[in-house]
C-alpha positions as CSV (number, residue, x, y, z in Angstrom):
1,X,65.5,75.4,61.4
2,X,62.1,77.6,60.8
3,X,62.8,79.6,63.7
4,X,66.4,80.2,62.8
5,X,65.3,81.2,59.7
6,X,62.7,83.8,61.0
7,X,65.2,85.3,63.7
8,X,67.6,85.4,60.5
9,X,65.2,87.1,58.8
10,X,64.1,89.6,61.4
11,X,68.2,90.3,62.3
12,X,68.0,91.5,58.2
13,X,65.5,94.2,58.9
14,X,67.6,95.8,61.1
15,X,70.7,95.1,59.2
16,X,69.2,97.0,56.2
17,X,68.7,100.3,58.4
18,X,72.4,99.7,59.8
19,X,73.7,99.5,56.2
20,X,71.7,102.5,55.1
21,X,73.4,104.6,57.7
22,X,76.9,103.3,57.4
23,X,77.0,103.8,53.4
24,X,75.5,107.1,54.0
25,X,78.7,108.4,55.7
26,X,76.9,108.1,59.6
27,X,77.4,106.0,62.8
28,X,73.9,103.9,63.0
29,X,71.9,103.6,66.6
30,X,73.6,101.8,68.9
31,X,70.6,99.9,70.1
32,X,69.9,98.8,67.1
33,X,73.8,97.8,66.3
34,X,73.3,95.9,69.8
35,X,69.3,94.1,68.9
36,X,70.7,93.2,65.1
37,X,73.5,91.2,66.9
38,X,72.0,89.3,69.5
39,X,69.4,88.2,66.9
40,X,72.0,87.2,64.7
41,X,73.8,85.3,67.7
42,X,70.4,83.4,68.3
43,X,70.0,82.6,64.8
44,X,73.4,80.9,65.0
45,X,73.1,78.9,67.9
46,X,69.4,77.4,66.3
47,X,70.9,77.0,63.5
48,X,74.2,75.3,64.9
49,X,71.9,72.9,66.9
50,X,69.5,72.4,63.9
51,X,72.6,71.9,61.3
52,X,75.2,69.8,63.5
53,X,72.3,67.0,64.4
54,X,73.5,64.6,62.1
55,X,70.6,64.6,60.0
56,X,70.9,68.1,58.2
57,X,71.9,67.7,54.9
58,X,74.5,69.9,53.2
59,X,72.6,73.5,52.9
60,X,72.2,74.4,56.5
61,X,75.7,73.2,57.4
62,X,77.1,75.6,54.3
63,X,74.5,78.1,55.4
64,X,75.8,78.2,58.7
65,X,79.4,78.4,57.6
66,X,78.5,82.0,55.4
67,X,76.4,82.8,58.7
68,X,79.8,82.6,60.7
69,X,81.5,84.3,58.0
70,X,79.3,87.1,58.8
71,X,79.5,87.4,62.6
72,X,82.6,87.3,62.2
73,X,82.5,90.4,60.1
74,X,79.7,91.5,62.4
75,X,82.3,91.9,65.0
76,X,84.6,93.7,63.2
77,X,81.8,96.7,62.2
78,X,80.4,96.4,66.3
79,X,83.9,97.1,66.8
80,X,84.5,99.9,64.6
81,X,81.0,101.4,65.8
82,X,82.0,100.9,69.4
83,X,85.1,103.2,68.6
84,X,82.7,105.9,66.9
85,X,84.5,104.6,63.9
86,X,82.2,104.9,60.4
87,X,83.1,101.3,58.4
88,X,84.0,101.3,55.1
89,X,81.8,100.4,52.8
90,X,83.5,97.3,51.8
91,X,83.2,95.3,54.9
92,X,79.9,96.2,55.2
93,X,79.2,94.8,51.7
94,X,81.0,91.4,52.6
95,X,79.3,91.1,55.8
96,X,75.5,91.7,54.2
97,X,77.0,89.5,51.3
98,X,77.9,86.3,53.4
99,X,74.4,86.9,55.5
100,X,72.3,87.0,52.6
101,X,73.6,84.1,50.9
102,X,73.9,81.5,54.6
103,X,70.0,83.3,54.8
104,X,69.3,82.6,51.4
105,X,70.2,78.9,51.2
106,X,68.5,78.4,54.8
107,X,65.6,79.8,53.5
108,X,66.0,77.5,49.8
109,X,66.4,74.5,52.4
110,X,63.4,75.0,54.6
111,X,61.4,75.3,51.5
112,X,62.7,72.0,50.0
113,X,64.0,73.6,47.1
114,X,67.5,72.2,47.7
């Protein structure tokens, strides 16, 4: 689940400069948009595999539930921004909300600290 963690964590770099440009009233780059999900996507499907082993306690199989609570609001802003569409500021706060926390508790887990 390290390497979920890290693509997580990488995916958030980019979602920062996509947030910054959505709550600033502008359409972010499109590559970007495009890099952020596919590490997301990754993430997921290590995590998925990590989590649904049997052996994975409780916080990567909650962590992966926010994480899909995310892409799913992921798709909803790629779809917006595929329509040249600026997203309101609320969705993009739920989406960042639900990543951070699935990223947070994967990251508390790997550490041992849950």
């Amino acid at each position: 689940m390290t390497y979920a963690l890290a693509t997580f964590l990488v995916s958030a770099i980019g979602g920062l400069v996509l947030a910054a440009s959505v709550l600033r009233g502008k359409l972010a780059p499109w590559a970007l948009s495009l890099v952020h999900a596919a590490l997301g996507a990754l993430g997921l499907l290590l995590l998925a595999g990590g989590a649904l082993n049997g052996e994975a306690s409780w916080p990567p199989r909650v962590a992966l539930a926010l994480l899909i609570v995310a892409a799913l609001g992921g798709f909803y802003l790629a779809n917006l921004h595929r329509q040249k569409i600026v997203a309101p500021a609320p969705a993009v706060v739920v989406h960042a909300g639900a990543a951070v926390g699935g990223v947070a508790l994967l990251l508390l887990s790997t550490l041992g600290l849950l």
